[in-house]
Backbone as JSON Lines, residues from 0, in Angstrom:
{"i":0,"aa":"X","n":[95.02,119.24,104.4],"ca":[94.58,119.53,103.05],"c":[94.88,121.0,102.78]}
{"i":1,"aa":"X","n":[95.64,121.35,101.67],"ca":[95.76,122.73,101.34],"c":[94.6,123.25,100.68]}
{"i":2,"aa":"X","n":[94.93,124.45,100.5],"ca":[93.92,124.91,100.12],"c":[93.38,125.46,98.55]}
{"i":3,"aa":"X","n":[94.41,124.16,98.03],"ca":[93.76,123.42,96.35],"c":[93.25,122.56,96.51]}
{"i":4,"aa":"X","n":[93.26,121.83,97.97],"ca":[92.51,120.87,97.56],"c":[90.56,120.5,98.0]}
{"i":5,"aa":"X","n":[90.35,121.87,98.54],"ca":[89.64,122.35,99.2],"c":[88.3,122.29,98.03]}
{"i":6,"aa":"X","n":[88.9,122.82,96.1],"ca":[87.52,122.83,95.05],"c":[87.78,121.59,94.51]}
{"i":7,"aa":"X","n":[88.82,120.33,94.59],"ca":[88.79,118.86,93.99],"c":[87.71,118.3,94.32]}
{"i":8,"aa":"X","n":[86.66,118.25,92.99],"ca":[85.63,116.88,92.73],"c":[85.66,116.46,93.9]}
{"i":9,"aa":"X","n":[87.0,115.53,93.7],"ca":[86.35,114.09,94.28],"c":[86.55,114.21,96.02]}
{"i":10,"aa":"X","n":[87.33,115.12,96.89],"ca":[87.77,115.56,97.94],"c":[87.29,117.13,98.82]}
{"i":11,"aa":"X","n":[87.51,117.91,97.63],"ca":[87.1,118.96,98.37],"c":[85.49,119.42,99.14]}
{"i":12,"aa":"X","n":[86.12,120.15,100.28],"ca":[85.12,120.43,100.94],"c":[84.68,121.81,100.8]}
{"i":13,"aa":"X","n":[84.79,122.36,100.2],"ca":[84.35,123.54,99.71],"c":[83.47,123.65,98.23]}
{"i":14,"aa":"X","n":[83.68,122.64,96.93],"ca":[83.72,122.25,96.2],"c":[81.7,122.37,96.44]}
{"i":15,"aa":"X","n":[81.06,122.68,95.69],"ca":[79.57,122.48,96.03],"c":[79.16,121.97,95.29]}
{"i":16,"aa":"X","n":[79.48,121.4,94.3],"ca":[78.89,120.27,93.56],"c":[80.0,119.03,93.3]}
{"i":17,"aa":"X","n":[80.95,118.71,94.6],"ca":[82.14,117.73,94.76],"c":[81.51,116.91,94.97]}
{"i":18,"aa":"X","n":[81.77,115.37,95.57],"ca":[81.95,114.24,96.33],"c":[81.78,114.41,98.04]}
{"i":19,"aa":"X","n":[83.4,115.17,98.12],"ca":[83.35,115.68,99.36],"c":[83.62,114.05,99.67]}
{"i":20,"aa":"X","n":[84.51,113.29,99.4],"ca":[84.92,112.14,99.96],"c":[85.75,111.92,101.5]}
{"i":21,"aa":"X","n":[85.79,111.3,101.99],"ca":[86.67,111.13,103.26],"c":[87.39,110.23,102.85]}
{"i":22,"aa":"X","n":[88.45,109.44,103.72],"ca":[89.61,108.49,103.39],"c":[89.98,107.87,104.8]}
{"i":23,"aa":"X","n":[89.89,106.82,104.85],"ca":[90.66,105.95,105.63],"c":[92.03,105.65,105.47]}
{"i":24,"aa":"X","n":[93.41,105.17,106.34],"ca":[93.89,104.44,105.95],"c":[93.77,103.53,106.74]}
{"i":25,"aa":"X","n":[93.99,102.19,106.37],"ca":[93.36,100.64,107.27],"c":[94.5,99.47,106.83]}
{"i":26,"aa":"X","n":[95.27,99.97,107.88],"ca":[96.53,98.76,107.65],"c":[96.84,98.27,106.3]}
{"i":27,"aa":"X","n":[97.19,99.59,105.23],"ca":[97.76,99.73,103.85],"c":[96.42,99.79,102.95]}
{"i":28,"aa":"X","n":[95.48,99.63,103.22],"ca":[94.42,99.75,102.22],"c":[93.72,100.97,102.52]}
{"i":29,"aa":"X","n":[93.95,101.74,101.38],"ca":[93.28,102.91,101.24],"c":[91.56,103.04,100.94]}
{"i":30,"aa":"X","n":[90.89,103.47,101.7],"ca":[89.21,103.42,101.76],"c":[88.39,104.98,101.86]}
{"i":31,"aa":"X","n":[87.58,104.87,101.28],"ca":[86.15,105.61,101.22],"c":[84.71,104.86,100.79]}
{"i":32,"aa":"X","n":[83.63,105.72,101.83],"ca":[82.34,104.57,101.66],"c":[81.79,106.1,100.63]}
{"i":33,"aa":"X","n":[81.11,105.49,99.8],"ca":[80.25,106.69,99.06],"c":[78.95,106.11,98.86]}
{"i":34,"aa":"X","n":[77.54,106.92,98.92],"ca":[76.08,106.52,98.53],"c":[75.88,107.29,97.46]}
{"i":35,"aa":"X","n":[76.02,106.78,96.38],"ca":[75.24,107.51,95.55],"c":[74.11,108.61,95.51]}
{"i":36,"aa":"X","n":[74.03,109.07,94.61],"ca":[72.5,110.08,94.73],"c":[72.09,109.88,93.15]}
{"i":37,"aa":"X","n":[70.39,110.41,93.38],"ca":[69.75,110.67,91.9],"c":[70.66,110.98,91.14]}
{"i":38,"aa":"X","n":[71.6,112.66,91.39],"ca":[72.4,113.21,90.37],"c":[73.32,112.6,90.18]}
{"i":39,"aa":"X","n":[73.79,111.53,90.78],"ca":[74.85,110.87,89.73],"c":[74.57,109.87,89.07]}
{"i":40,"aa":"X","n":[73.37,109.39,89.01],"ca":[73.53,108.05,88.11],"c":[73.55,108.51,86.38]}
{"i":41,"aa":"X","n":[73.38,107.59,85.51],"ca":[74.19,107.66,84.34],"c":[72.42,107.16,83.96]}
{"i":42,"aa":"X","n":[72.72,105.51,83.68],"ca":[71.04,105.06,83.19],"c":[70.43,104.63,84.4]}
{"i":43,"aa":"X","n":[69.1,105.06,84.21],"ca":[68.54,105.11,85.63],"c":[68.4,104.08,86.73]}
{"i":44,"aa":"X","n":[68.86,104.83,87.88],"ca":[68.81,104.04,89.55],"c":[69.91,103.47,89.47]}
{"i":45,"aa":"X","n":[71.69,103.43,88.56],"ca":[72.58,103.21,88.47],"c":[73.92,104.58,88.52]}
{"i":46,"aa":"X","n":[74.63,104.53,89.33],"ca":[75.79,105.37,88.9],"c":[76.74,105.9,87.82]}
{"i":47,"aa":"X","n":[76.83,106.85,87.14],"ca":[77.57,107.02,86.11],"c":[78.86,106.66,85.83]}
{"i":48,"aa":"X","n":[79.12,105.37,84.81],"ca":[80.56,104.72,85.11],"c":[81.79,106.1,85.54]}
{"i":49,"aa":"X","n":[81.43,107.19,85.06],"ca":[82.5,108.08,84.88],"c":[82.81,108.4,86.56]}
{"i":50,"aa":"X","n":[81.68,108.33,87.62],"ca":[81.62,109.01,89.0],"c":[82.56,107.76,89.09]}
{"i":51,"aa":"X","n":[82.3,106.5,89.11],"ca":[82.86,105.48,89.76],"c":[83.79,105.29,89.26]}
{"i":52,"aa":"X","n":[84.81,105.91,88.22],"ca":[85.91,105.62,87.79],"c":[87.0,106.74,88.2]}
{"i":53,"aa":"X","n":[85.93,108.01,88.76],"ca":[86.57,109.51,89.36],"c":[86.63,108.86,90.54]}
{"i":54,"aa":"X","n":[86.25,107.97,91.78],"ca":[86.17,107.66,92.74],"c":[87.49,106.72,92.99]}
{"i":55,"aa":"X","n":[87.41,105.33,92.11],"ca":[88.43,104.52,92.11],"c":[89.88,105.09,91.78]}
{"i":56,"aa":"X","n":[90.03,106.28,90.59],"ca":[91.14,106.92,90.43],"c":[91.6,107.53,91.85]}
{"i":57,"aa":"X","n":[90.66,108.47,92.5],"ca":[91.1,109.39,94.04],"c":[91.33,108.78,95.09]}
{"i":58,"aa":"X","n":[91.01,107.1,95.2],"ca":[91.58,106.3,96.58],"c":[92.63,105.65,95.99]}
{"i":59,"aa":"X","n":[93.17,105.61,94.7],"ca":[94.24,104.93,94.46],"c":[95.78,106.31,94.55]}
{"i":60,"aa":"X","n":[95.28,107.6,93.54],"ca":[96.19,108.39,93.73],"c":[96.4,109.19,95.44]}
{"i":61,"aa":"X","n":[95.35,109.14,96.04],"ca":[95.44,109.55,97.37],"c":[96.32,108.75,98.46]}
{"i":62,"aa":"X","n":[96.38,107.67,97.73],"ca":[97.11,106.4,98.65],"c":[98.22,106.83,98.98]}
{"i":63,"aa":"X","n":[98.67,106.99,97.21],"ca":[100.31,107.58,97.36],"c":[100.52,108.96,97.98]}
{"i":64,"aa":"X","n":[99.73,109.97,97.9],"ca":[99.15,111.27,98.45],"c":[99.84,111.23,99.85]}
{"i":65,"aa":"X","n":[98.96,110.25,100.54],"ca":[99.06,110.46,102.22],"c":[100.35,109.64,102.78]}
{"i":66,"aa":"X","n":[101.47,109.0,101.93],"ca":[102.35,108.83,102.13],"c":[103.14,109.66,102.08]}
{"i":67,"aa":"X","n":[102.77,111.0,101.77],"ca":[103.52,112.22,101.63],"c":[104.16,112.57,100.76]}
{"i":68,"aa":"X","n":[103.75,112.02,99.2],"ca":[103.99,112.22,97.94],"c":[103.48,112.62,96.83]}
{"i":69,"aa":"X","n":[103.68,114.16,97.05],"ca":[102.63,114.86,95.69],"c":[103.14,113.96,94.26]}
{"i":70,"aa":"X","n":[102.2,113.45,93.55],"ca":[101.63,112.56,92.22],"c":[100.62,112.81,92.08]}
{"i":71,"aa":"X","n":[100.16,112.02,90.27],"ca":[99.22,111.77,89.65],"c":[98.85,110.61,89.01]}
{"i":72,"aa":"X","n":[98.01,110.55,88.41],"ca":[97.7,109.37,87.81],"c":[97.89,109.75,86.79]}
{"i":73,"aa":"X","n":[99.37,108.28,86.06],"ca":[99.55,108.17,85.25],"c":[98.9,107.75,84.16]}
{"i":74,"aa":"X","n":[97.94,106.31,84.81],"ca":[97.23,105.92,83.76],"c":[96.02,104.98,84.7]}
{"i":75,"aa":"X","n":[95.06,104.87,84.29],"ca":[93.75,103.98,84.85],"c":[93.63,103.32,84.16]}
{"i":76,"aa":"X","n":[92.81,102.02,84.4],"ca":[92.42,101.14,83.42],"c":[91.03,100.81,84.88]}
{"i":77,"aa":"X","n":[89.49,100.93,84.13],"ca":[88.68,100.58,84.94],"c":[87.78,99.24,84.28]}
{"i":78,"aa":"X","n":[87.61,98.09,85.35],"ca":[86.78,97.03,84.43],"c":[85.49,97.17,85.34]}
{"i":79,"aa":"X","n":[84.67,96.86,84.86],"ca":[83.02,97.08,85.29],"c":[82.38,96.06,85.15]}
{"i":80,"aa":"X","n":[81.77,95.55,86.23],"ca":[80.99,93.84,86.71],"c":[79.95,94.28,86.75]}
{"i":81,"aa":"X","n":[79.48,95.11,87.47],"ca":[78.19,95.22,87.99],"c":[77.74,96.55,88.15]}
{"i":82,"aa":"X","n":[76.43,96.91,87.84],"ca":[75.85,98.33,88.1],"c":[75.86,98.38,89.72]}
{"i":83,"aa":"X","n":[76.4,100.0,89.8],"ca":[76.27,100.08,91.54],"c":[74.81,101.21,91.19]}
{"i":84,"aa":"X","n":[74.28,100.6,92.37],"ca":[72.52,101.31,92.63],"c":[72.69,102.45,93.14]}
{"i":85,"aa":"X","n":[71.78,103.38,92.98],"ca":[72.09,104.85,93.59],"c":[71.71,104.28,95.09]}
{"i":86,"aa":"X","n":[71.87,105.32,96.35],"ca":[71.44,105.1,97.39],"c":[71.51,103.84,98.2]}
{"i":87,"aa":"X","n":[72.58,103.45,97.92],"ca":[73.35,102.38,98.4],"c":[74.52,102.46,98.74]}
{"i":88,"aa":"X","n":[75.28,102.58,100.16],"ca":[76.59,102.98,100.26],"c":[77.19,101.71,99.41]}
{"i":89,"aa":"X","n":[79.29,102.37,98.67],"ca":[79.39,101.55,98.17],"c":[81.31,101.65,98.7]}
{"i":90,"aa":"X","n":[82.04,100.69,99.29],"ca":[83.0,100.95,99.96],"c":[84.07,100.81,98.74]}
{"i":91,"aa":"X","n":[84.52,101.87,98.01],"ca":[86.38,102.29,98.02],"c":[87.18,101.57,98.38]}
{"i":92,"aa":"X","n":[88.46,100.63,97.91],"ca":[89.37,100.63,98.78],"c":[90.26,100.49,97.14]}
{"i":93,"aa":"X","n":[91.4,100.81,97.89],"ca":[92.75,100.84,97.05],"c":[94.22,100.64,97.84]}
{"i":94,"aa":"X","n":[95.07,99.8,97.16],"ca":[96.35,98.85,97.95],"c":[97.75,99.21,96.63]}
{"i":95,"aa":"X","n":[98.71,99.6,97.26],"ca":[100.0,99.2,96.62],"c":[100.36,97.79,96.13]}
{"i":96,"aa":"X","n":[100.52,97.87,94.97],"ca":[101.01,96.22,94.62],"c":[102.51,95.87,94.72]}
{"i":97,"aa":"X","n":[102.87,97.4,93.68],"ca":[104.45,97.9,93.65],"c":[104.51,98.97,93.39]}
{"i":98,"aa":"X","n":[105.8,99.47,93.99],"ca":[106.54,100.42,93.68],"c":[108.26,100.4,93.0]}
{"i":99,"aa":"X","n":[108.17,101.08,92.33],"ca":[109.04,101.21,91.17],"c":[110.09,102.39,91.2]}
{"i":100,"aa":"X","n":[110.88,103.28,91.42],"ca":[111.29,104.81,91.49],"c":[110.11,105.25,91.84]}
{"i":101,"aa":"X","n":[109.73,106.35,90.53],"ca":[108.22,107.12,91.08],"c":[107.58,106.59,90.74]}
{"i":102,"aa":"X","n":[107.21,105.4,90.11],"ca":[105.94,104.69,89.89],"c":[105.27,103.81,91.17]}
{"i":103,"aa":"X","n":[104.37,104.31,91.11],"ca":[102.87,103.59,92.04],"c":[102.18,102.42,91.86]}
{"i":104,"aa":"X","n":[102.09,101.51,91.16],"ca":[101.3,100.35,90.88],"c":[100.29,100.35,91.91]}
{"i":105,"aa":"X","n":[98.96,100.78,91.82],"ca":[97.75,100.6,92.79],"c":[96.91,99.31,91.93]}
{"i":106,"aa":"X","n":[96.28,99.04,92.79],"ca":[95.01,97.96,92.73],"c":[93.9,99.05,93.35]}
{"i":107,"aa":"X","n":[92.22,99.26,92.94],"ca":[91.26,99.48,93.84],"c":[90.0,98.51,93.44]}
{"i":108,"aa":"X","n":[89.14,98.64,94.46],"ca":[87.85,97.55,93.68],"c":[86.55,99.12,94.61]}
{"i":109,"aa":"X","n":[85.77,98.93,93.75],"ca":[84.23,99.29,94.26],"c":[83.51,98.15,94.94]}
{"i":110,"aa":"X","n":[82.96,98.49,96.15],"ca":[82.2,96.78,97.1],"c":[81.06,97.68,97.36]}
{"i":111,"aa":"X","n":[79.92,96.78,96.85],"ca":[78.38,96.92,97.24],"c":[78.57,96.52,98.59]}
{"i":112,"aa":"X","n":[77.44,96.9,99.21],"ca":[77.55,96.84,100.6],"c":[76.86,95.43,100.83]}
{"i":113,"aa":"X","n":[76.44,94.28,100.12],"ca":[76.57,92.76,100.54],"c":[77.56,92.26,99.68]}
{"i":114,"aa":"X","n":[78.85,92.56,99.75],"ca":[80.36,92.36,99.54],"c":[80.47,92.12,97.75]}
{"i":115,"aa":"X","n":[79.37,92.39,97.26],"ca":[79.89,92.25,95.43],"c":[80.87,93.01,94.71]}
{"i":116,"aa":"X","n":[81.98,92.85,94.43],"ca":[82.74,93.3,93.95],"c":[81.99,93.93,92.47]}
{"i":117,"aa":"X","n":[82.09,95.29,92.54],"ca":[81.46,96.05,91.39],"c":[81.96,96.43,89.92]}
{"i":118,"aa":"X","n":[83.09,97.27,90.67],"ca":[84.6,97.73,89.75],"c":[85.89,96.99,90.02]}
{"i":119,"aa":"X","n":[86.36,97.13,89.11],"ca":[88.0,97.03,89.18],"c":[88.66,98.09,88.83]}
{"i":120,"aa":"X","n":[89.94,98.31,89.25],"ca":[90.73,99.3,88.51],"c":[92.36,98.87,89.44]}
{"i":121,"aa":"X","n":[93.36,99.22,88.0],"ca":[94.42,99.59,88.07],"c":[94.61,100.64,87.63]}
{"i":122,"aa":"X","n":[95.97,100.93,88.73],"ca":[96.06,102.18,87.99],"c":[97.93,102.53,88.24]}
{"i":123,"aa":"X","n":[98.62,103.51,87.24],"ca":[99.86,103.92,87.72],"c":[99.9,105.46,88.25]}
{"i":124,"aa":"X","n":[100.66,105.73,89.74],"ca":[100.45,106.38,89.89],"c":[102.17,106.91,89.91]}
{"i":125,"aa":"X","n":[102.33,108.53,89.22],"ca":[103.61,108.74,89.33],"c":[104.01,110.28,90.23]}
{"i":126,"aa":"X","n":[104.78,110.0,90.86],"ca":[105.34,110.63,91.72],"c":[106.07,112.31,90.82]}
{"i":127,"aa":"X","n":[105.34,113.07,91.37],"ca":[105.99,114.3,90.47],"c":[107.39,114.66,90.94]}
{"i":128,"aa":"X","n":[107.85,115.22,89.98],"ca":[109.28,115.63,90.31],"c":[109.31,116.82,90.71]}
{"i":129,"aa":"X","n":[110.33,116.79,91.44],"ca":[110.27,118.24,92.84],"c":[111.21,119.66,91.17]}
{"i":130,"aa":"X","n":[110.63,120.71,91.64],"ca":[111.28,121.47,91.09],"c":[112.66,121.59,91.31]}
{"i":131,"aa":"X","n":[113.24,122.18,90.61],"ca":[114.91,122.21,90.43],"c":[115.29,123.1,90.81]}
């Protein structure tokens, strides 16, 4: 991790009001477990859709990340099933569907920890272009 990525929300470890997320990779599926806290929920004893949509965006663009490809997210699209409870770990994962040139096609889902699928999200992730 350089050392921009040290004040990122959703990663950095320096960052004092971040995430401070970790990352797996697990035979192509990209993962992080997160527990909520008081300060993030939105309406009460629930998470703020916005944390869980900053979460699902950073295991999908990180995917492409740790393949050794500085990108961003082009575009998200998040669908929402279910309130995730504060203080409840809630497992991350995100998968390549396709790849395109620099386009990323990710899949991620949010999983309560008795396997309910919470969130959805797609997302495109695009590969920046190297300077000239």
């Amino acid at each position: 991790m350089d050392q921009m990525d040290n004040m990122c929300f959703a990663c950095g470890k320096k960052n004092p009001i971040g995430l401070k997320l970790e990352f797996i990779d697990n035979h192509g599926e990209y993962t992080t477990v997160f527990t909520p806290k008081e300060e993030h929920q939105g309406y009460p004893g629930i998470i703020h859709g916005g944390i869980t949509a900053t979460i699902l965006d950073e295991v999908t663009a990180r995917y492409v990340l740790s393949q050794g490809i500085l990108a961003f997210t082009a575009s998200l699209n998040v669908r929402y099933r279910k309130g995730i409870p504060i203080g409840r770990p809630v497992t991350f994962k995100s998968r390549l569907v396709r790849q395109k040139g620099r386009l990323y096609e990710m899949e991620a889902q949010a999983i309560l920890d008795d396997g309910t699928v919470a969130a959805e999200a797609s997302a495109k992730v695009m590969e920046a272009k190297k300077p000239s």
